[in-house]
C-alpha positions as CSV (number, residue, x, y, z in Angstrom):
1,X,0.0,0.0,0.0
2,X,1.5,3.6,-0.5
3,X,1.5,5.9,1.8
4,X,-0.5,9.0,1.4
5,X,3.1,11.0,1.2
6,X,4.2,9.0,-1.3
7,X,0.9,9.5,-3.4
8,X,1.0,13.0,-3.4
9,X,4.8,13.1,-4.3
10,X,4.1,10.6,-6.8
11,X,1.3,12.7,-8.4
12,X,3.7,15.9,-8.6
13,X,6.4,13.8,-10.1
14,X,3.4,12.9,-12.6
15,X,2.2,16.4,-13.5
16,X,5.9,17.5,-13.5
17,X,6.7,15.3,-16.3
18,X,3.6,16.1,-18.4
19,X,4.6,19.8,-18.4
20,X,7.9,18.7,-19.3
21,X,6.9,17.1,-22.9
22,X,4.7,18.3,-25.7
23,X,1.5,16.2,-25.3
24,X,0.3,16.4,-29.2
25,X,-1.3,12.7,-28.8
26,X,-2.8,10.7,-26.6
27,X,-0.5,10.1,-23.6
28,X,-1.8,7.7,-20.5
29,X,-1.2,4.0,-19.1
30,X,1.2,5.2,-16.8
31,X,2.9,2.9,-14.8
32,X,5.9,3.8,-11.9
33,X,8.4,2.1,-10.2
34,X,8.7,1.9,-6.5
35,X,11.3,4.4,-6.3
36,X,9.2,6.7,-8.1
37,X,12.5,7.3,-10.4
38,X,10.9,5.7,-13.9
39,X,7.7,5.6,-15.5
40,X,5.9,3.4,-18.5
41,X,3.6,4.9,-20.1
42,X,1.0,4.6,-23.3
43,X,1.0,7.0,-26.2
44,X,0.4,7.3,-29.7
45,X,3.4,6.3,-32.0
46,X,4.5,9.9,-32.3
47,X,8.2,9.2,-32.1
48,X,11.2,12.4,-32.5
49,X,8.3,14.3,-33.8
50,X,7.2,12.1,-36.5
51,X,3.3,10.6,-36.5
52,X,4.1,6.7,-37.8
53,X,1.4,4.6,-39.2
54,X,1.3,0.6,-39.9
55,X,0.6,0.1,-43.6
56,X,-3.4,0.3,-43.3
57,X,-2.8,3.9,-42.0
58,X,-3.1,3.5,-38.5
59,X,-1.3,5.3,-35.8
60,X,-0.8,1.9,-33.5
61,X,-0.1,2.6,-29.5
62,X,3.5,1.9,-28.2
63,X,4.9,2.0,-25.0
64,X,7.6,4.4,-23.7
65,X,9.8,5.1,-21.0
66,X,11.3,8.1,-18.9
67,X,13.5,8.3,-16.1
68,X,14.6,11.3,-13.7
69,X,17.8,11.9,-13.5
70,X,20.8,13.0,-11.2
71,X,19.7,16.5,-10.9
72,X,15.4,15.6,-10.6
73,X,14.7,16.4,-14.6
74,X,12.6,14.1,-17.0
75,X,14.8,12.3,-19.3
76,X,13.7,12.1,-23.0
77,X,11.2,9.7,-23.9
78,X,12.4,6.1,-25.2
79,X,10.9,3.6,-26.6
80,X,10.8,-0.1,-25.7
81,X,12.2,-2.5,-27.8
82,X,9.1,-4.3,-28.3
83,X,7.1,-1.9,-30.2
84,X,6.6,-1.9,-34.1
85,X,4.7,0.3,-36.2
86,X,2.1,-2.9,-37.1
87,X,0.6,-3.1,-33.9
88,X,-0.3,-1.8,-30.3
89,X,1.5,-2.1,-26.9
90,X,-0.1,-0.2,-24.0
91,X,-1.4,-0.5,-20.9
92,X,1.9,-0.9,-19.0
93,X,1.7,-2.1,-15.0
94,X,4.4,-3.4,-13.1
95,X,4.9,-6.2,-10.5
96,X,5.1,-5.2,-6.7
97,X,9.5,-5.9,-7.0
98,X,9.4,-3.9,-10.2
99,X,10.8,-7.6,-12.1
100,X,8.0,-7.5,-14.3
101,X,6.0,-5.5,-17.2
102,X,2.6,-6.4,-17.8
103,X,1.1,-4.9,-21.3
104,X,-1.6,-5.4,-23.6
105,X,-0.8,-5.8,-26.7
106,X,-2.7,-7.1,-30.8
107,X,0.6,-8.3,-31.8
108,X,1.2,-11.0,-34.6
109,X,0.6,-14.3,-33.3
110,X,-2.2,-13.6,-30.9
111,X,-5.8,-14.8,-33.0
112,X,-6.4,-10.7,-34.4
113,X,-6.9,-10.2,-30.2
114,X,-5.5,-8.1,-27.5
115,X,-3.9,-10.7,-25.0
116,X,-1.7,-10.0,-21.8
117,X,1.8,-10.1,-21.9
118,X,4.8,-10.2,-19.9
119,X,8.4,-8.9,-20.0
120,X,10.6,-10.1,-17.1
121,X,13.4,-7.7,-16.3
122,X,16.0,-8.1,-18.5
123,X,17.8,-5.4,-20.3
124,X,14.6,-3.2,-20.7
């Protein structure tokens, strides 16, 4: 359970880091590690300020991350290595010892449905 303290800071840290980007696209799906230092988040695959689409035309979901570093600022967005341009990622949420990323995802191999997935800490 986190401590009311922890929320609040938490919530500034959020609001701190959405002034800190251009929001031109959807941006939510946030998730945050314990130590409140890196966030996952879900946003449109507006990428280096490029809008990419699969070859439909679709602007699929991906899944980013940001840290803070030494001196408390936002570091530039990244991707994950698991995104493509042909299908969604989102919906990040971590494990209670931070091991583990839980997404959604419509990726090849998955019947045309969104399914659960999970990426064990590794070299994220």
């Amino acid at each position: 359970m986190i401590s009311h303290t922890n929320m609040v800071f938490l919530i500034a840290l959020l609001l701190l880091y959405c002034r800190s980007i251009t929001l031109s696209l959807n941006e939510a799906g946030v998730a945050v590690t314990k130590d409140l230092k890196t966030i996952y988040y879900t946003a449109n695959n507006f990428y280096e300020k490029k809008f990419l689409t699969d070859s439909s035309g679709v602007n699929n979901l991906q899944m980013f991350r940001a840290s803070l570093d030494t001196e408390g600022k936002w570091t530039e967005k990244e991707k994950l290595p698991f995104n493509q341009v042909e299908y969604s990622i989102g919906h990040p949420a971590l494990n209670h010892e931070d091991t583990k990323l839980y997404f959604v995802s419509d990726m090849p191999g998955c019947c045309g449905l969104i399914l659960l997935y999970v990426n064990k800490f590794m070299s994220l």
